[in-house]
Structures are given as structure tokens and as C-alpha cells.
C-alpha positions as CSV (number, residue, x, y, z in Angstrom):
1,X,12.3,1.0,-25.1
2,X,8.7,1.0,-25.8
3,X,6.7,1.4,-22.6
4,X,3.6,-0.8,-21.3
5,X,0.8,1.9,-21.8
6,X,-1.8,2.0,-18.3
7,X,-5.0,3.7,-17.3
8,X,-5.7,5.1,-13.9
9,X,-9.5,4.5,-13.1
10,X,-10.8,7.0,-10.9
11,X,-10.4,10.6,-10.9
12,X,-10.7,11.2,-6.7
13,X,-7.5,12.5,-4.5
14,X,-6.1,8.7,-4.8
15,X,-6.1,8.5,-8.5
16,X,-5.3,12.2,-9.0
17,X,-2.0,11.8,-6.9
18,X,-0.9,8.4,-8.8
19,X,-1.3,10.2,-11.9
20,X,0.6,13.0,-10.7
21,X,3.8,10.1,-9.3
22,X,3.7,8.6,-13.0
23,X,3.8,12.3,-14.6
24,X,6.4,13.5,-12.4
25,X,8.4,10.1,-11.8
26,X,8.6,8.5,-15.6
27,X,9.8,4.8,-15.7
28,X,8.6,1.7,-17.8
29,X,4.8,2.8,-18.0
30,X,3.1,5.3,-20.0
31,X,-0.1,6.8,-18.6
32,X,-2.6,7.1,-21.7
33,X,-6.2,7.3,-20.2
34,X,-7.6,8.6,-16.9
35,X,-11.6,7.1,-15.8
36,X,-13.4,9.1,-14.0
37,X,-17.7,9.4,-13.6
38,X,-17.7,13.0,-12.5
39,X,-17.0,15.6,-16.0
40,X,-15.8,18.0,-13.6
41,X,-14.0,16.2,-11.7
42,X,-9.9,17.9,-10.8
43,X,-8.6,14.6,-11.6
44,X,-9.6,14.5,-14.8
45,X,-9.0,18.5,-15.5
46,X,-5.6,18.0,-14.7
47,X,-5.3,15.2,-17.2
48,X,-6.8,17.0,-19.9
49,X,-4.5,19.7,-19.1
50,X,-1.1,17.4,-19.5
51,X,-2.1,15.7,-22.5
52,X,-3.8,12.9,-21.6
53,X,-6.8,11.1,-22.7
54,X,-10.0,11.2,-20.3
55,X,-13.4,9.7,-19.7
56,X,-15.9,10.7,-17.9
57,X,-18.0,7.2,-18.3
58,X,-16.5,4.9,-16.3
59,X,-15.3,1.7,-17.5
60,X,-17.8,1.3,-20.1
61,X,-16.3,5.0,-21.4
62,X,-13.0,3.2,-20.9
63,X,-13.7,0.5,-23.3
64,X,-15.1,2.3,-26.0
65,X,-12.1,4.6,-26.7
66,X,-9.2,3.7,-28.9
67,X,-6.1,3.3,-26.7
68,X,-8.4,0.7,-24.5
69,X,-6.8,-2.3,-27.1
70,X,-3.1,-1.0,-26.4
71,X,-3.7,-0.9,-22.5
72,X,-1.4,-3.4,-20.2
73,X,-2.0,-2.0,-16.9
74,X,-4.7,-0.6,-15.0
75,X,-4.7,1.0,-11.8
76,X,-8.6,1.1,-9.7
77,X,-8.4,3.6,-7.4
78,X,-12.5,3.5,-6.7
79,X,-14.2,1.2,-4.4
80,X,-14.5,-2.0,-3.5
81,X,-17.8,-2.8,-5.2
82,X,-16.8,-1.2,-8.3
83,X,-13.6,-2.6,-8.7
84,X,-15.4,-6.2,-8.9
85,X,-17.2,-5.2,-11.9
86,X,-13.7,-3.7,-13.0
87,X,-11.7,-6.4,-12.4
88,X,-14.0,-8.7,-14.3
89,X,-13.7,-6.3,-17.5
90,X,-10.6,-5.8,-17.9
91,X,-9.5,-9.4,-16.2
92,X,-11.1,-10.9,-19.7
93,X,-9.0,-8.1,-21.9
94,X,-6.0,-9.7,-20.4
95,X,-4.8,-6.6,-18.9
96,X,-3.2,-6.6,-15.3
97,X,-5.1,-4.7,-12.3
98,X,-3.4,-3.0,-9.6
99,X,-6.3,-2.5,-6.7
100,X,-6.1,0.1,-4.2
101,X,-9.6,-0.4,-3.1
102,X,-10.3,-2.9,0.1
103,X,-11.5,-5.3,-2.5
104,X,-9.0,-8.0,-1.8
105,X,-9.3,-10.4,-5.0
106,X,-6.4,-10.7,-5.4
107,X,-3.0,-11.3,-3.3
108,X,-1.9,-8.6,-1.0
109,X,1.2,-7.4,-2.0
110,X,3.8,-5.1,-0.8
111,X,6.7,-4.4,-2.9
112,X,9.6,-5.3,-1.0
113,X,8.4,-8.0,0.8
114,X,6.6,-10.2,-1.8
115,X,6.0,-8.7,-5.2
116,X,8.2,-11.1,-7.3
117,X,5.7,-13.8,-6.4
118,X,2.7,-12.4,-7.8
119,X,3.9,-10.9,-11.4
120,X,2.0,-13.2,-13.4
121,X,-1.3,-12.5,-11.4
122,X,-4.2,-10.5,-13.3
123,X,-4.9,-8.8,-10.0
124,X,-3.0,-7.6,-7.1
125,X,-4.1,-5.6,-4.2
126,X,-2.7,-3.4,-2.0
127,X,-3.9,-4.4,1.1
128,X,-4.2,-0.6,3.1
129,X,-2.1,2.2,3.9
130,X,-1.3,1.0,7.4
131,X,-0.4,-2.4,6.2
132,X,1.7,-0.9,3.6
133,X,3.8,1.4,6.4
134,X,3.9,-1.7,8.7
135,X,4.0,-5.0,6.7
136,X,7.5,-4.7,5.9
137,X,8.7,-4.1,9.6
138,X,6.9,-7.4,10.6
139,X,8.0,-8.7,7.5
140,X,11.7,-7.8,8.1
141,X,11.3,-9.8,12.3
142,X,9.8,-12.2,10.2
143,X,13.1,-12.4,8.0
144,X,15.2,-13.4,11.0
145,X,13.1,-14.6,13.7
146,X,9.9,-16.5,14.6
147,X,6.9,-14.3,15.1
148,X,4.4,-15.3,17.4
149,X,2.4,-11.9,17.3
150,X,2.7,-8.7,15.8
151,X,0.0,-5.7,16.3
152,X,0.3,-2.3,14.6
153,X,-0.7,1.2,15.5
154,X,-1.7,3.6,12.6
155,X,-2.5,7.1,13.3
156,X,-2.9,9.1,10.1
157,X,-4.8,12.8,10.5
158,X,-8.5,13.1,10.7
159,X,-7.9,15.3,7.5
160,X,-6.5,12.9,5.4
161,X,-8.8,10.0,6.5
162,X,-11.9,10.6,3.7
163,X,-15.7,9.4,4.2
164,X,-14.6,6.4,2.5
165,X,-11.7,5.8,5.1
166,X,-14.2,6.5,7.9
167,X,-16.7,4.1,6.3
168,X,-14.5,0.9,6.1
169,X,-12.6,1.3,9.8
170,X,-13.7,-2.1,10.7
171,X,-13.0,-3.4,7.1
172,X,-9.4,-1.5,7.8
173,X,-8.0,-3.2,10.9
174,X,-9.7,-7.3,9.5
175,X,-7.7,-6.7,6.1
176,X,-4.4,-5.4,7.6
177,X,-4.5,-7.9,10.4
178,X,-4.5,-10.5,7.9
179,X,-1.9,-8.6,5.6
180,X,0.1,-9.0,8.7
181,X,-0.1,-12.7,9.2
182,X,-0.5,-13.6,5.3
183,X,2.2,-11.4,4.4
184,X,4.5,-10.6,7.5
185,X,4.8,-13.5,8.6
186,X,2.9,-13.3,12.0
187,X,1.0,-16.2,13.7
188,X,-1.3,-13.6,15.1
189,X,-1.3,-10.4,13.9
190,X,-3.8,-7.1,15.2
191,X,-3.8,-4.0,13.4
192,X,-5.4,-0.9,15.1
193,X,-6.0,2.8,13.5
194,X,-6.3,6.1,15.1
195,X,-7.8,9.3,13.5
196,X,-6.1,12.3,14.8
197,X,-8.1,15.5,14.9
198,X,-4.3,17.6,15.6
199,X,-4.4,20.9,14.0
200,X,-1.8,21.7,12.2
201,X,-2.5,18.3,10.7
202,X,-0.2,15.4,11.7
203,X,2.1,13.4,9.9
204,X,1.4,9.9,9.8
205,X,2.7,7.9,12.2
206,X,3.2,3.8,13.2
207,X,4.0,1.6,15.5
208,X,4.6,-2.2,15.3
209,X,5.1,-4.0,18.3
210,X,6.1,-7.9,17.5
211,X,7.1,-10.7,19.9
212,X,9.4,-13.5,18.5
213,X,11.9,-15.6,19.3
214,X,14.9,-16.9,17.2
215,X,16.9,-13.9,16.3
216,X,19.5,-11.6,18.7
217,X,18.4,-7.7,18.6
218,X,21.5,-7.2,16.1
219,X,20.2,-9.6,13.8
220,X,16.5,-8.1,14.0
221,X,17.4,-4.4,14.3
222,X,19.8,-5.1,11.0
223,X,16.4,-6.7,8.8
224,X,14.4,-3.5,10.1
225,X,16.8,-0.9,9.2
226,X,17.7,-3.1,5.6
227,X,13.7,-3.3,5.0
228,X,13.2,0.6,5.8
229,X,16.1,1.6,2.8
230,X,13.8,-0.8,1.0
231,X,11.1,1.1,1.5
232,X,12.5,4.4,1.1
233,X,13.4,3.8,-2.2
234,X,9.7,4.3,-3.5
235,X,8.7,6.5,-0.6
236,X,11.2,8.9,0.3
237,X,9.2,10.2,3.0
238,X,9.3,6.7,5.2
239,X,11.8,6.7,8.3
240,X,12.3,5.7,11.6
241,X,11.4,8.2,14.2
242,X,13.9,6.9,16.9
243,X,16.2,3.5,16.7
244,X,14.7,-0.2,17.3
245,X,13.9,-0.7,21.3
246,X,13.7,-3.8,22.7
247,X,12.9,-5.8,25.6
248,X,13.4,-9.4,26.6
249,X,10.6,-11.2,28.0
250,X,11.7,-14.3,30.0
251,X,10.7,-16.7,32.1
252,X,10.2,-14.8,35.3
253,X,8.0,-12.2,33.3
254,X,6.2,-14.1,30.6
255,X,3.6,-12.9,28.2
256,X,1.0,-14.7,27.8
257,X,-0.8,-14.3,24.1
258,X,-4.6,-15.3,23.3
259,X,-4.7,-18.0,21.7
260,X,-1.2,-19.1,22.0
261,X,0.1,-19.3,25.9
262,X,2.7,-17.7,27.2
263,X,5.7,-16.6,25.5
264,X,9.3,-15.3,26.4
265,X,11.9,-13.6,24.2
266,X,12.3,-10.4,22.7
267,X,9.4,-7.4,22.3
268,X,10.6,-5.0,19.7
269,X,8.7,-1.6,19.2
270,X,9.7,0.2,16.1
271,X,8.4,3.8,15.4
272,X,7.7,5.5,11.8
273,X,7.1,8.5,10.1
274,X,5.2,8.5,7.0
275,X,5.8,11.8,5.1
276,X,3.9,12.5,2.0
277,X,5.9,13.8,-1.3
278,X,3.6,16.3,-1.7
279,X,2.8,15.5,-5.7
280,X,-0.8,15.9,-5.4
281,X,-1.5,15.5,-2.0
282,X,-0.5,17.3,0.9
283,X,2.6,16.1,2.8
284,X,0.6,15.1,5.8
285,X,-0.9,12.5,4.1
286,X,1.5,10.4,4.5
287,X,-0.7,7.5,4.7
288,X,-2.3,8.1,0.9
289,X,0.8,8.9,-0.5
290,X,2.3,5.5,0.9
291,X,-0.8,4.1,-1.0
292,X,0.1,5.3,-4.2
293,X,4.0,5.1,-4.2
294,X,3.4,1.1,-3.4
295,X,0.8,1.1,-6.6
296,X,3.4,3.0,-8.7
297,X,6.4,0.9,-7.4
298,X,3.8,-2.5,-8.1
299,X,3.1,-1.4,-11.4
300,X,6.7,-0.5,-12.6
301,X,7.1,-4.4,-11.6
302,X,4.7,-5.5,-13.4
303,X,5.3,-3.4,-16.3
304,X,9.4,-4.8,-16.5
305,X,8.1,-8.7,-16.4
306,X,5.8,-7.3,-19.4
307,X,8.3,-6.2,-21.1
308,X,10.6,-9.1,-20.7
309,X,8.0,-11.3,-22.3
């Protein structure tokens, strides 16, 4: 089986510890180049040091080089502003982006909850760690029930939240608050990230709190448990801290939701854990890891309608 060939661009923590999943974790894709701008850059020594082609130019250095023609897949793992100039180049060399920057062009996407739809887009984005962690839980109330509102709590340690993390907080909580209405199915969704300074460094943790109506607790607490074996199977480290809890809101204690009025059925408050695999970065960065994983998982995807061609 000849494997689709893809490039990693960028040579930081997020790029080194994809690199290090496709390495360690081989299925339908080949990793032949890794971009960086920085010649002495870790990412990029620790290509060189497993074989694999590197350039410190950027996407220009990218183009120039041989394997550029045989490329299928590329993964941006920069910045927003950069990855439009990215997408653009490599968009018109028909070769399919997977964007982990907040860029947005194209579709978010989470694996298990709507990546068949998107497999003949040149662009996919991964909307952000939180949304990645949480999506699918809203996604899964969304499976069985109508949800009038779903808000999500990511706390991720202050050690694994980088200057560019810290830069784009508002940028954070707009995109995943529309991942979780575009995506999980939410008429109003609100997304909300914590930094925590705990030493030794936490774990990533979430919480999703969703009203809806529609669906029994058996029938809701069944979708979450199916989607978190769905999401396990990319991210080993992704489980529930304690089983579903609900709470029925009715007409003698209604809600009342901006917005949308008052509401009664059922609150359900899931809690994850997020626990890193530990490949490149530490296991505490749960919420990286998750970043990457999905990216891999995406790509894989991508790579098998590629090869069905």
C-alpha cells in the first residue's frame, strides 16, 4: 500500500509532537518534510535526526525542494496569519491542509462528530483544544436530544498554555463557542478557559454543562459514554472523571436562558480528564496533545479517501 506522503509546517512544541504521533503511530501517511524558520530549532533537529527532510525557509523553502511535487497532505501548525499565506500556496498545488492555527478558513472539524463531511475540502481546521475535549460531549446530547444551550469549562495548566495561547484568549472562547453551536449542535453555546498556575502542573480538565430537552438521562448518558470510546480511540488519555449527573429543571424551577426564555428539562454536567501521551510533550498537556491526536486522526481520514481515489 503506497502511503499519501505529508509535510508538517512548523517546527514549535505543536508541530514537534505531531511529528513525533506520525513517527511513533504509522498508518496511511508518510511524513517526508518538516518547515520550520528557525535552523536551530528542536523540531527540526529531531527530524534530521530520524531521517527526515527539513527546511528551515518556510513555505517558500518548502516549495523549492524535491518531494514538494509528491506532497498530499500538509499539516500548519504556525499561526493564524501565516497559515493564510499557507493555505493559499499549497491550496493552488492541490494539496489538502490540516490547520491547527485559529485561522478558521476552513470547516471546524472534529473527528468523530463530523469529519466524513468535509473529506473533499482543501482545508480543514481544528477549531481549539477545548473545543476538541468538549465538542463531542455536546455533540453526543446533541445526538439524542434538543440543545438549547451548552457552555464549556477548559482549564489546561498555565505551563502548557504558551504566549500564543495567552495572546488569542478572547480569539479562544469566540471560536470554540461557535464550534459548539456549528458543530455540537447547540442553539447557544459559551465556551470559557481557565489557566491554572497548580504546581505540580495539572492535567487538563473540562466541563460541559448542556440544557436540552427530548431525550431520558439513559438515552443521553448512553451517546456520552459511546462518543467518549470514540474519542479514546485517537486519544487514549481522554476519560470521564466521574459518571454523567443530571438534574431536571421543570416548571416550578425554570431556567431562564438569554436570549431564549425560560426553559425546563434536563441539565447534564459531564466531567473530563485530558491526559497527554507523553510523545513529545509532557503528559500534562493534555490540551496540546488533544490538538494533535485530532490533526493526526483528521489526516489519516483524509489520507484513506486519497487513497480510494
Amino acid at each position: 500500500m503506497t502511503k499519501v506522503k505529508a509535510a508538517i509546517i512548523g517546527s514549535g512544541n505543536i508541530g514537534t509532537d505531531l511529528m513525533m504521533k506520525m513517527i511513533k503511530y504509522p498508518q496511511n501517511m508518510e511524513l517526508a518534510v518538516v518547515v520550520g524558520i528557525d535552523p536551530d530549532s528542536e523540531g527540526l533537529a529531531m527530524a534530521r535526526e530520524r531521517g527526515i527532510a527539513t527546511t528551515h525557509e518556510g513555505i517558500d523553502g518548502l516549495k523549492a525542494m524535491d518531494c514538494y511535487k509528491d506532497i498530499g497532505i500538509a499539516f500548519d501548525a504556525t499561526s493564524a496569519y501565516a497559515h493564510k499565506l499557507h493555505d493559499e500556496a499549497l491550496r493552488a498545488d492541490g494539496i489538502q491542509v490540516v490547520d491547527l492555527t485559529p485561522a478558521a478558513i476552513g470547516p471546524f472539524t472534529i473527528p468523530p462528530v463530523n469529519m466524513t463531511e468535509h473529506l473533499d475540502q482543501p482545508n480543514v481546521n481544528m477549531v481549539t483544544c477545548g473545543g476538541q475535549a468538549t465538542i463531542p460531549i455536546v455533540a453526543a446530547v446533541s445526538q439524542v436530544a434538543n440543545v438549547h444551550y451548552a457552555e464549556i469549562v477548559a482549564s489546561v495548566s498555565s505551563r502548557s498554555a504558551g504566549p500564543g495561547t495567552r495572546a488569542n484568549i478572547d480569539e479562544f472562547t469566540r471560536t470554540t463557542k461557535r464550534g459548539i453551536e456549528q458543530v455540537g449542535g447547540a442553539t447557544r453555546g459559551k465556551a470559557i478557559i481557565i489557566l491554572n498556575p497548580a504546581e505540580p502542573p495539572m492535567i487538563m480538565r473540562d466541563t460541559i454543562f448542556t440544557l436540552s430537552e427530548g431525550a431520558n438521562e439513559d438515552e443521553i448518558r448512553a451517546s456520552v459514554e459511546a462518543m467518549v470510546e470514540k474519542v479514546q480511540s485517537y486519544v487514549p488519555g481522554y476519560r470521564l472523571k466521574q459518571e454523567v449527573q443530571f438534574e431536571r429543571v421543570g416548571d416550578n424551577n425554570p431556567l431562564k436562558i438569554p436570549g431564549q426564555g425560560e426553559f425546563t428539562g434536563i441539565k447534564t454536567s459531564v466531567f473530563l480528564e485530558v491526559e497527554g501521551a507523553g510523545d513529545y510533550l509532557p503528559p500534562y498537556s493534555g490540551n496540546l496533545d488533544i490538538m494533535t491526536a485530532a490533526a493526526k486522526a483528521t489526516g489519516e481520514l483524509l489520507a484513506e479517501k486519497r487513497m480510494a481515489a
